[in-house]
TIMAR-470889 format. One record per residue (C-alpha): residue number from 1; x, y, z. Coordinates in steps of 0.1 Angstrom, whole numbers, plus 2048, in hexadecimal, padded with zeros to 3 digits. Example, Ala and Ser with C-alpha at 12.3 -4.5 7.8 and 13.67 -1.06 7.14 Angstrom:
BEGIN
+-----+-----+-----+-----+
| num |   X |   Y |   Z |
+-----+-----+-----+-----+
|   1 | 87B | 7D3 | 84E |
|   2 | 889 | 7F5 | 847 |
+-----+-----+-----+-----+
This chain:
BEGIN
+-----+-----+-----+-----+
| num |   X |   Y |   Z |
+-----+-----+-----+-----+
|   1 | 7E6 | BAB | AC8 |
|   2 | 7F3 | BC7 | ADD |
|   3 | 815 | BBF | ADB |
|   4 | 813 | BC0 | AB4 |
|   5 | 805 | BDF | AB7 |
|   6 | 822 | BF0 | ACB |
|   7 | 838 | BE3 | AB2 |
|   8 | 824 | BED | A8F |
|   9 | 81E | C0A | A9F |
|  10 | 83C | C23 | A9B |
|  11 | 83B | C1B | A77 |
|  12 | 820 | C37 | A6A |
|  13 | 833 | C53 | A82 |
|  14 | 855 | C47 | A71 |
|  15 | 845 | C4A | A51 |
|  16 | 834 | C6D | A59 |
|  17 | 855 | C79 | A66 |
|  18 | 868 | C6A | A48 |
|  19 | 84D | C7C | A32 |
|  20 | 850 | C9D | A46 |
|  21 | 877 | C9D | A40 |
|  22 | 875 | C98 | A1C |
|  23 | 856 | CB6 | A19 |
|  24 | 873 | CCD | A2D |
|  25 | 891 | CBE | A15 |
|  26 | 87A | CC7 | 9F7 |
|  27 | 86F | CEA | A05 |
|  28 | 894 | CF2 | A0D |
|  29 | 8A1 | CF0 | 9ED |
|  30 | 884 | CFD | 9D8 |
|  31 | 88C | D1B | 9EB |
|  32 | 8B4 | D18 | 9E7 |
|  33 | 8A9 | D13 | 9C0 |
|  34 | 890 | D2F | 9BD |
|  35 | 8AC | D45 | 9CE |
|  36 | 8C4 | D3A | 9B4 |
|  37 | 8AE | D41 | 999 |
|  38 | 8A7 | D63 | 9A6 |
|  39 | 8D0 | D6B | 9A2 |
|  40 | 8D4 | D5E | 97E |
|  41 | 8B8 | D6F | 976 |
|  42 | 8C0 | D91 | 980 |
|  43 | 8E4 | D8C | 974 |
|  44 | 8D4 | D84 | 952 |
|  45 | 8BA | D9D | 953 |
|  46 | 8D3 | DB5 | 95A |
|  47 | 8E9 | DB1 | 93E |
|  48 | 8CA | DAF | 928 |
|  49 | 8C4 | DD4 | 933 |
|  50 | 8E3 | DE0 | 928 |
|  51 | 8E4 | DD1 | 904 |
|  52 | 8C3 | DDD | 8FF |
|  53 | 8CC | E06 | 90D |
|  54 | 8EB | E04 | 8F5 |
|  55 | 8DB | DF8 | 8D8 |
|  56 | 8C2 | E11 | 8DB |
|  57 | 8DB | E2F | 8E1 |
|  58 | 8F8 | E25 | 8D2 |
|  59 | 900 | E26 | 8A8 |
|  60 | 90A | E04 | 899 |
|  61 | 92C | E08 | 89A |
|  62 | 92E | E0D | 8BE |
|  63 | 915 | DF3 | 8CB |
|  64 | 92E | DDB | 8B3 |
|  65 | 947 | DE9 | 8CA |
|  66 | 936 | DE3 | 8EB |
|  67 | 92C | DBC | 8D9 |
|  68 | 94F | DB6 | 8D2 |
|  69 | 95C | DC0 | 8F2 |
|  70 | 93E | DAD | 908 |
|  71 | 94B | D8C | 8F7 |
|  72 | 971 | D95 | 8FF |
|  73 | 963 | D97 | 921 |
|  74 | 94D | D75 | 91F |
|  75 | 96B | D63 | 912 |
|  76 | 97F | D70 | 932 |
|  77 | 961 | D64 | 949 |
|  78 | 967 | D43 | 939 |
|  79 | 985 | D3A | 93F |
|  80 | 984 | D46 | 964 |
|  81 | 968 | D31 | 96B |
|  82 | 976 | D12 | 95E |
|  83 | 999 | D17 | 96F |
|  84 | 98C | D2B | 994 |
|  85 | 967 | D2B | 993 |
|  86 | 95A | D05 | 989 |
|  87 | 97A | CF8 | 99E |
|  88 | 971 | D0D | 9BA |
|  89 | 94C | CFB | 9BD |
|  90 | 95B | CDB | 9B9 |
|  91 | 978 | CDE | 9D2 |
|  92 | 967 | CF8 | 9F1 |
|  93 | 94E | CDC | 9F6 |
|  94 | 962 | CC0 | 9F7 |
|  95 | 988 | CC7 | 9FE |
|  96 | 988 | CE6 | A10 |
|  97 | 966 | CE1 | A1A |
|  98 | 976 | CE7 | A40 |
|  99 | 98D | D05 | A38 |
| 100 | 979 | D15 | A20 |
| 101 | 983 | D3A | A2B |
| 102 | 9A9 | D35 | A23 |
| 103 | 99C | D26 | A02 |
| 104 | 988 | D43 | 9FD |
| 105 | 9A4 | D59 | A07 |
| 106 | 9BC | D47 | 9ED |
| 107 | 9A1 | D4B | 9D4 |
| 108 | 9A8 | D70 | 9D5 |
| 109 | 9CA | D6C | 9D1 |
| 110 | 9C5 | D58 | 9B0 |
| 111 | 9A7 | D71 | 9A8 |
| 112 | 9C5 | D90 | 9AD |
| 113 | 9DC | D7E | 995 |
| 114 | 9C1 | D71 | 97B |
| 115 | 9B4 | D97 | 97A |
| 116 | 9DC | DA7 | 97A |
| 117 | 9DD | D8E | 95B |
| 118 | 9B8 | D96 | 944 |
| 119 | 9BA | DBC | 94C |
| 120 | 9DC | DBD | 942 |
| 121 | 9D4 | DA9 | 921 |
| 122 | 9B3 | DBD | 91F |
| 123 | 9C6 | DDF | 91C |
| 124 | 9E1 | DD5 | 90C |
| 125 | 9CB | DCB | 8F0 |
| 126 | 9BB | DEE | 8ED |
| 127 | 9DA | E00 | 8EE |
| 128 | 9E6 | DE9 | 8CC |
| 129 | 9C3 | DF2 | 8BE |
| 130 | 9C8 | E15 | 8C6 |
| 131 | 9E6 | E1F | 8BD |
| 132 | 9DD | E0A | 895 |
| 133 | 9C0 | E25 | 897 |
| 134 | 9AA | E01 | 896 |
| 135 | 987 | DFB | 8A3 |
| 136 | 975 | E1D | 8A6 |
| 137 | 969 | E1D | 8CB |
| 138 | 975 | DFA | 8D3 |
| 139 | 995 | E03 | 8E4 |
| 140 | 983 | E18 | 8FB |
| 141 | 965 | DFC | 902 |
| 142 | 984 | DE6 | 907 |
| 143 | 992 | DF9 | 923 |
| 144 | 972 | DF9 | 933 |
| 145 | 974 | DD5 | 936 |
| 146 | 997 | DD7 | 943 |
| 147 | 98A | DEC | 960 |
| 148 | 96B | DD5 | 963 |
| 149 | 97A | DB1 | 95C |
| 150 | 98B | DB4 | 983 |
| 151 | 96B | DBD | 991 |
| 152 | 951 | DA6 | 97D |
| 153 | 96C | D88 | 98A |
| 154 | 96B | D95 | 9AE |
| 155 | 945 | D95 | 9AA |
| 156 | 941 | D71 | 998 |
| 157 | 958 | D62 | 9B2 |
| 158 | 945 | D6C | 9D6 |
| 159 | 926 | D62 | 9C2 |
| 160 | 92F | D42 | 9BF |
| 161 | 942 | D42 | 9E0 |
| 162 | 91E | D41 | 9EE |
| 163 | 915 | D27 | 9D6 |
| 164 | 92C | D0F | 9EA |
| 165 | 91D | D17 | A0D |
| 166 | 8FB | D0F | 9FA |
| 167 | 8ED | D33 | A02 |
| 168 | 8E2 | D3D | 9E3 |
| 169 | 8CD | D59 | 9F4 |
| 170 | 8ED | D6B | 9FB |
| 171 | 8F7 | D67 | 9D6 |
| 172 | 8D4 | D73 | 9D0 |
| 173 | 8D9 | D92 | 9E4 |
| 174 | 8F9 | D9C | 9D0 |
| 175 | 8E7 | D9B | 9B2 |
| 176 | 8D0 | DB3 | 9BA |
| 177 | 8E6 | DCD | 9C8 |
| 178 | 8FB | DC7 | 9A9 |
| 179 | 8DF | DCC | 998 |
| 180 | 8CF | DE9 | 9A7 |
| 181 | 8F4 | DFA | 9A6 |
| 182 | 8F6 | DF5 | 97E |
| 183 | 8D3 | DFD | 97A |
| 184 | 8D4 | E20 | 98A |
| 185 | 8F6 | E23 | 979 |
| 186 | 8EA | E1E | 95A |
| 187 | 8C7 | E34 | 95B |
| 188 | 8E1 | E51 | 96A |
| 189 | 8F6 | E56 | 94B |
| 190 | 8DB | E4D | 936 |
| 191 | 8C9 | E6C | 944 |
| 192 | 8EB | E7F | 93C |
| 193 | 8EB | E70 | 91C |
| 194 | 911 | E64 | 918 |
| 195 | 90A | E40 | 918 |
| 196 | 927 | E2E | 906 |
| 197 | 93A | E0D | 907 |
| 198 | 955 | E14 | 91F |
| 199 | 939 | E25 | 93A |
| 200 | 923 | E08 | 935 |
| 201 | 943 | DF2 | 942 |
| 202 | 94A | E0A | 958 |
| 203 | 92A | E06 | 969 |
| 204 | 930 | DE1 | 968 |
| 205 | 950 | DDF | 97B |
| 206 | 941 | DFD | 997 |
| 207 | 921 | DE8 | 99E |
| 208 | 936 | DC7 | 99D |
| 209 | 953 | DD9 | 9B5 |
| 210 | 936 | DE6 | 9CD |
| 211 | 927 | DC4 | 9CD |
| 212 | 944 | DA9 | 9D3 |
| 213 | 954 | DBE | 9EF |
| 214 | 936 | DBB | 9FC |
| 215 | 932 | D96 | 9F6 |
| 216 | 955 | D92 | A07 |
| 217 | 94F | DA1 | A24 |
| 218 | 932 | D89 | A2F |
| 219 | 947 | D6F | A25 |
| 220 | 964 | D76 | A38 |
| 221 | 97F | D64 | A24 |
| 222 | 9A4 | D5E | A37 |
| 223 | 9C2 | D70 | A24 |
| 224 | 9DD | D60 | A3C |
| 225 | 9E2 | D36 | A3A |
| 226 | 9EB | D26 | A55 |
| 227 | A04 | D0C | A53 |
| 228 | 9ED | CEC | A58 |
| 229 | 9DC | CFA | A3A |
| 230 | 9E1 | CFC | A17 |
| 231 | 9F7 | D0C | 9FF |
| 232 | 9F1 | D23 | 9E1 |
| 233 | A06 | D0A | 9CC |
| 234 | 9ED | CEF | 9D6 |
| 235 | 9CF | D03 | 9C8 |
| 236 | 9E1 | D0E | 9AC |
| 237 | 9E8 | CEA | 9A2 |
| 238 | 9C4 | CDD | 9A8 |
| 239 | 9B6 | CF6 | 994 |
| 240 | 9C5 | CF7 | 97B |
| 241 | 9C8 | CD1 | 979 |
| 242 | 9A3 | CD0 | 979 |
| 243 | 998 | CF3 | 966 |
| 244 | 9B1 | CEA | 94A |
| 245 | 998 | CD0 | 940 |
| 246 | 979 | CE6 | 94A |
| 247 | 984 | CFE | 92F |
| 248 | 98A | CE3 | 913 |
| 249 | 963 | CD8 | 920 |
| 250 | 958 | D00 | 91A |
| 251 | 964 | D02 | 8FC |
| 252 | 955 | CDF | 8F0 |
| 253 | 933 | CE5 | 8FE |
| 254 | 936 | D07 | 8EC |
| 255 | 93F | CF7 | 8CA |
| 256 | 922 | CDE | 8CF |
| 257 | 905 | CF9 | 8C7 |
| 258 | 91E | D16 | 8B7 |
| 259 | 929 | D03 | 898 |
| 260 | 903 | D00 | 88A |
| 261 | 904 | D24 | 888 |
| 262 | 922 | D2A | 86C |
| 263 | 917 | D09 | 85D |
| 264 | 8EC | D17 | 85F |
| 265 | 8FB | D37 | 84A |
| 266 | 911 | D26 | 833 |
| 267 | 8F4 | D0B | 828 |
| 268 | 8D7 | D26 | 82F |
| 269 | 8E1 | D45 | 82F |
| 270 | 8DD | D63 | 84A |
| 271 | 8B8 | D5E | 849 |
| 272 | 8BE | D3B | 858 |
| 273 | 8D4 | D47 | 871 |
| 274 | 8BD | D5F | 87C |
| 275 | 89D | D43 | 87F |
| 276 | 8B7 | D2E | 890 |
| 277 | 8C0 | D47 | 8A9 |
| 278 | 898 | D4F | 8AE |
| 279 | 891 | D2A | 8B6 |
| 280 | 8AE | D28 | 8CD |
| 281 | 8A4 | D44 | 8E3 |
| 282 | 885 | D31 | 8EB |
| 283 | 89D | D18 | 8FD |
| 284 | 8B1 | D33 | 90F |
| 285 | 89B | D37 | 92E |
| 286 | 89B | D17 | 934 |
| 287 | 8BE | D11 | 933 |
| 288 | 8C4 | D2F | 949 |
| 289 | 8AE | D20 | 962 |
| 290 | 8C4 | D02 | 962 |
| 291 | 8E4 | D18 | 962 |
| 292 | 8DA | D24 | 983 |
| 293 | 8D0 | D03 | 993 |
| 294 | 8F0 | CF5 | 989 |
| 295 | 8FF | D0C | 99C |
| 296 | 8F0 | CFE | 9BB |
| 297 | 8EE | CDB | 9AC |
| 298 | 91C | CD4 | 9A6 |
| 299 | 925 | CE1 | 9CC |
| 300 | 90B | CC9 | 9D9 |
| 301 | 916 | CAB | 9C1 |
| 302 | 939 | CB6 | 9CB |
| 303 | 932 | CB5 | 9F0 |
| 304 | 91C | C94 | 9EC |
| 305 | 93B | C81 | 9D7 |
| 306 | 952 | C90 | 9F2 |
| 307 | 941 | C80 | A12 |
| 308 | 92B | C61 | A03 |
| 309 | 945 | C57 | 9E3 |
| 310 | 932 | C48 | 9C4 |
| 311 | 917 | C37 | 9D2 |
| 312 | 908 | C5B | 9DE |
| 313 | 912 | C6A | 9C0 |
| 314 | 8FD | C4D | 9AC |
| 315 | 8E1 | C53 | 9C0 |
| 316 | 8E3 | C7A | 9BC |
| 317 | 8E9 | C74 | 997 |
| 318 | 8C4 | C61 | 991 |
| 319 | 8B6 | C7B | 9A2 |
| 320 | 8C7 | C9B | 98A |
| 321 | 8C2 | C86 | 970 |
| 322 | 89B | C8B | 97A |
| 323 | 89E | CAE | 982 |
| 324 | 8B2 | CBA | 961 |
| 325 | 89E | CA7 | 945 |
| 326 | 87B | CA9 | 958 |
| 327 | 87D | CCD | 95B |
| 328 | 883 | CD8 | 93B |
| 329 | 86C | CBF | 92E |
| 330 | 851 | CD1 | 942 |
| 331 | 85F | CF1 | 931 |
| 332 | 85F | CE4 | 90F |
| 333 | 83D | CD4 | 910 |
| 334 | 82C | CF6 | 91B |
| 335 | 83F | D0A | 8FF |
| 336 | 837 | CF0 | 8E3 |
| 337 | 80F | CF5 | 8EE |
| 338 | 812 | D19 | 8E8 |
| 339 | 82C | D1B | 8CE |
| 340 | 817 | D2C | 8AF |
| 341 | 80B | D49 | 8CA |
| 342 | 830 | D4E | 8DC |
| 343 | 843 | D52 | 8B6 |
| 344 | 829 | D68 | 8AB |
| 345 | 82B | D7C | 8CD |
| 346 | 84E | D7B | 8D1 |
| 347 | 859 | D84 | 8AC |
| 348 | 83B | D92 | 8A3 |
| 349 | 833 | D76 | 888 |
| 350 | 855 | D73 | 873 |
| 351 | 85C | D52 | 880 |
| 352 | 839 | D3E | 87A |
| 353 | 848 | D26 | 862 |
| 354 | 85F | D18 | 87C |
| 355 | 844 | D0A | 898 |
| 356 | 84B | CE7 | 88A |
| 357 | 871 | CE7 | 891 |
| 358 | 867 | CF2 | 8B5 |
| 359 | 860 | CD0 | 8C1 |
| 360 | 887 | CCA | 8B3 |
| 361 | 896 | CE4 | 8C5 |
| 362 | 880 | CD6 | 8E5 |
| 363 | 890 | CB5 | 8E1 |
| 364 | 8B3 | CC1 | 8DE |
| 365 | 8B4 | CDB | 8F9 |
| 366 | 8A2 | CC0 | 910 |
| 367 | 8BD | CA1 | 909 |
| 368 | 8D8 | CC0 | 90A |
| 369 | 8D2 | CC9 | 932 |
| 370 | 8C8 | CA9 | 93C |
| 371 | 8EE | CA0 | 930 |
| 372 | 8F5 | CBD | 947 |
| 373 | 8ED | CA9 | 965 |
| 374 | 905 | C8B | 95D |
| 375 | 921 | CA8 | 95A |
| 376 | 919 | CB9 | 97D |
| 377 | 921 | C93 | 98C |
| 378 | 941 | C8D | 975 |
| 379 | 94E | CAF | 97E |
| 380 | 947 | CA8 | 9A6 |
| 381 | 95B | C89 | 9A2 |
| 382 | 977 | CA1 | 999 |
| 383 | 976 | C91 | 977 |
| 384 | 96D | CB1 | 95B |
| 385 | 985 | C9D | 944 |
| 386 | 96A | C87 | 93F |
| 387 | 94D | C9F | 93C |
| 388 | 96A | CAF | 91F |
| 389 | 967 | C8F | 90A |
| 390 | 942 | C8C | 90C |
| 391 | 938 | CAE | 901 |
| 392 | 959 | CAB | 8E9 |
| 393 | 947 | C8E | 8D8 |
| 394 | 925 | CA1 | 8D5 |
| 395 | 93A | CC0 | 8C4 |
| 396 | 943 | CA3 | 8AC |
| 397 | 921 | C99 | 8A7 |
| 398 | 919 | CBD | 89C |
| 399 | 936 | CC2 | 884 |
| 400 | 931 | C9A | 872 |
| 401 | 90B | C9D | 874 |
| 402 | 908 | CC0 | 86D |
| 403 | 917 | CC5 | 84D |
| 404 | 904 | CAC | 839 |
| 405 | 8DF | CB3 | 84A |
| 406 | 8E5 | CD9 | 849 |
| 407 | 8EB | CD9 | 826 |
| 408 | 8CE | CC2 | 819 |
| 409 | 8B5 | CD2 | 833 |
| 410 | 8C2 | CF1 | 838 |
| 411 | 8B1 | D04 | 85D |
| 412 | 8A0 | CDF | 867 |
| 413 | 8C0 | CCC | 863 |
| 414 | 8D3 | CE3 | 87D |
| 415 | 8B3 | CDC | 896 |
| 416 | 8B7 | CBA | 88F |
| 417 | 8DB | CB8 | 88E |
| 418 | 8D9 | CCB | 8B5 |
| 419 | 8C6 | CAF | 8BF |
| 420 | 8DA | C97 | 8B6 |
| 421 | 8F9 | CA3 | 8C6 |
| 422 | 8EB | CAA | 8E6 |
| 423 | 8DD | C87 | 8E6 |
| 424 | 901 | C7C | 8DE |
| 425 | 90E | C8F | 8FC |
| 426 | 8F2 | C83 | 915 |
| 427 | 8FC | C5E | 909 |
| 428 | 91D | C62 | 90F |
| 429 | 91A | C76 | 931 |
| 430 | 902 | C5B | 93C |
| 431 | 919 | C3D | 935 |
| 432 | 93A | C52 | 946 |
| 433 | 923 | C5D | 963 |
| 434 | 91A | C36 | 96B |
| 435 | 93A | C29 | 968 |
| 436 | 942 | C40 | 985 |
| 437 | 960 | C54 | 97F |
| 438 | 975 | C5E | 99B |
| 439 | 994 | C73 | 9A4 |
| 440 | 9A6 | C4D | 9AB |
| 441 | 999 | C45 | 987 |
| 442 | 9A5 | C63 | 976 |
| 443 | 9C4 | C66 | 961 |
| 444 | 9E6 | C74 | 970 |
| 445 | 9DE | C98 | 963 |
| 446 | 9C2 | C95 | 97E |
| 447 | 9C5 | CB1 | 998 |
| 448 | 9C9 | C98 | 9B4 |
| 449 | 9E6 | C82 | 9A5 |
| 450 | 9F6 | CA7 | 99E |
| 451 | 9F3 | CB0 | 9C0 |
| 452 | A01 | C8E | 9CC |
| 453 | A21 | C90 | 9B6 |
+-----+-----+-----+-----+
């Protein structure tokens, strides 16, 4: 009897202590996710702010201006993330996991070229609008963002720098000086009353310049290689191997959801296009939310791929699989309970009619970052070729079902045809992500096979 006590006994302090670790895992990255949420949010908020102070100060024309240039300036932010940004949180925790200063420090030297490159294009496209006399106050909102495009990039890229060490507090931090910097910025020549376009980028690139030296002086990054280290040709080469194929995904996950608009107005009319838009902001905070954990979420699967292969990234995938569709779901089921009082609060009653296509939108904006998760694992396993092809089909799914379902339902056959291409998408994902994809199993335009050659 004694003897099988000894022996039974360790069990419930193994299983306390087993308990205790996973309680401390848990806490740990609630915080590490709470921090990241905290960054994306001010990031957001803060560009929130600054629509809103121009479109109350400024006349049509110009806040067209300030619209036209902001998307000249998202469209530049896209294509540096897929070919430095997305690479880099694939790569610093895996690769260069050991040497991630000097990769830092190339970074910049790509981040110098990349912004030599967009300013360049930036001003040279407001000089050709200026000199045709074209655009009103867009040339000079232009060469706002050729001052801020350098400094925004700067910003954007020790940000996620701090994403790969998995200290999104630091990250956190940034945002709030940045946004603190902008804020007061902003309320000064408000006061003065000479708000305009090009200040309001002006503002931009100061806060962003303040902020990412900053940023890069805690992280320390090495300007000098060594030679047992890497080249600049090497890191060239694997990203642009790998974000070549993260930009076809950008634009195919952007065609996905963009197409219903034209094709809502062309069936429906603007008034459809506006109750489209109304029932997709209820999705946006959601999908923020999920912006931000992904941030933490592709660094760690990256990491996880590079030291346990696929049968830790299989494991991790079950488990954001759980994560990205039962949050949202949790989201969704809250909003759909209070649907009639949040339209009538939120757009003081215009939008009443549409509480039945909520449930819709719920369904497709739930399948659509749930297919997120399965993308986050592909692109850790180096493989964003395949995430291409699976959000490529759902931007199929959008254009073949759309067409017909918009035009006999109008508004409700846009919802519906959203969640049937994000369902497409998350099927797809899901069967890629099992078959377990790897840089071995990739084609020969694969960064690695690149590299090797």
């Amino acid at each position: 009897m004694r003897s099988n006590l000894s022996a039974e006994s360790p069990l419930p302090g193994r299983t306390i202590s087993q308990a205790a670790d996973l309680a401390r895992g848990l806490g740990k990255w609630a915080s590490k996710g709470f921090l990241a949420l905290l960054d994306q949010g001010l990031i957001s908020a803060s560009n929130f702010v600054i629509a809103v102070l121009l479109a109350r100060q400024l006349s049509a024309n110009d806040y067209g201006a300030y619209a036209l240039a902001f998307e000249g300036l998202l469209f530049l932010s896209v294509l540096y993330g897929a070919l430095v940004l997305e690479p880099m949180s694939v790569f610093g925790p895996s690769i260069y996991q050991d040497q991630l200063s000097e990769y830092l420090g190339t970074l910049l030297k790509i981040h110098i070229g990349a912004s030599i490159v967009a300013t360049s294009g930036v001003l040279a496209l407001a000089g050709v609008l200026r000199w045709l006399h074209r655009g009103g106050n867009l040339p000079a909102a232009l060469v706002g963002v050729g001052f801020a495009v350098p400094c925004l990039l700067l910003f954007w890229l020790a940000r996620r720098a701090f994403y790969i060490k998995l200290s999104p507090g630091n990250a956190a931090l940034g945002a709030l000086t940045y946004s603190a910097v902008l804020l007061t910025g902003l309320l000064v020549v408000t006061w003065r009353g000479g708000l305009s376009p090009l200040l309001a980028f002006l503002i931009m690139g100061l806060a962003a310049a303040i902020t990412g030296v900053g940023m890069l002086v805690r992280l320390k990054p090495t300007r000098r290689l060594s030679a047992q280290t890497f080249s600049l040709k090497e890191v060239l080469k694997r990203h642009w191997a790998y974000g070549r194929w993260a930009v076809a995904s950008s634009v195919a996950i952007w065609c996905s959801t963009a197409l219903l608009y034209p094709l809502v107005g062309v069936f429906g009319g603007l008034a459809a296009v506006g109750g489209f838009k109304a029932l997709m902001n209820l999705a946006s905070p959601v999908g923020q939310a999920f912006v931000a954990v992904s941030l933490l979420s592709l660094p760690h699967a990256s990491q996880v791929f590079h030291e346990a292969g696929s049968a830790g990234s299989e494991r991790l995938r079950l488990r954001l699989s759980l994560l990205y569709a039962g949050g949202p779901a949790l989201y969704w089921v809250l909003v759909c309970f209070l649907r009639e009082p949040i339209l009538r609060h939120l757009y003081a009653g215009k939008y009443l009619a549409m509480g039945g296509l909520v449930t819709w939108v719920a369904l497709g904006s739930t399948l659509r970052i749930a297919a997120t998760a399965q993308a986050i694992v592909l692109r850790s396993m180096q493989s964003p070729h395949v995430v291409f092809w699976a959000y490529l089909i759902g931007g199929m799914t959008t254009l073949l079902a759309g067409i017909p379902l918009t035009s006999i339902w109008g508004l409700r056959g846009a919802v519906m045809t959203l969640t049937i291409s994000s369902g497409m998408a998350l099927a797809v994902a899901y069967m890629l992500a099992r078959h377990g994809f790897s840089p071995e199993l990739a084609p020969k335009s694969s960064a690695s096979s690149e590299i090797a050659a």
